[in-house]
Residue, then its C-alpha position, 0 to 999 in steps of 0.5 A: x488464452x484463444x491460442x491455447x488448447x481447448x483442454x489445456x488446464x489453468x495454472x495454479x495459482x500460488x495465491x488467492x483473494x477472496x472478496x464479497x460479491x453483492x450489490x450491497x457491498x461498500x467497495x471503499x470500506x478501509x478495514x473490510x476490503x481495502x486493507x485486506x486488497x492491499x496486504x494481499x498486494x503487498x504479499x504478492x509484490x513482496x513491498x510495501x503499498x503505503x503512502x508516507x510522509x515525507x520524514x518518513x521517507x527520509x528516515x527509511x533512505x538511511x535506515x534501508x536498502x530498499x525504499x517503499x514504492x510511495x517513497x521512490x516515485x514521490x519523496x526521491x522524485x521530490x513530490x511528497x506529501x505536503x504537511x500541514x499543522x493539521x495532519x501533523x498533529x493527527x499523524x502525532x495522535x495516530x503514532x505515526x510521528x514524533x512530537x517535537x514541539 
């Protein structure tokens, strides 16, 4: 930017993320600004930013030509997400799994 013009202008920018500034403000708040940062990424990177379990991974190397970056850099590489009972049966709660048992 220091090599530019002093009157060059800005490009313009083809999106915008508007976030809260104030000191109260909880940063790690899911569905005020951690969820709205990601979709805007995602948008952006046209991917998709989530993390998966390991079976969904697989199911999306047979179902899709191009993998989430989650699954390319962890499942493909073979660092996935450990399971446990626990985690299963909430991912079975939330929908996110099927359950087999």
């Amino acid at each position: 930017m220091r090599l530019r013009p002093p009157d060059w202008p800005l490009p313009r920018p083809e999106a915008i993320h508007h976030i809260v500034e104030d000191f109260l403000t909880d940063w790690t708040a899911p569905n005020a600004h951690i969820l709205p940062l990601r979709r805007f990424l995602e948008n952006c990177l046209s991917t998709d930013l989530r993390n998966f379990f390991a079976e969904s991974c697989f199911l999306f190397a047979f179902t899709h030509q191009k993998l989430p970056p989650f699954c390319q850099q962890g499942y493909v590489r073979m660092q996935g997400l450990v399971g446990s009972q626990e985690l299963r049966h909430h991912a079975v709660q939330a929908g996110l799994l099927q359950d087999y048992t």
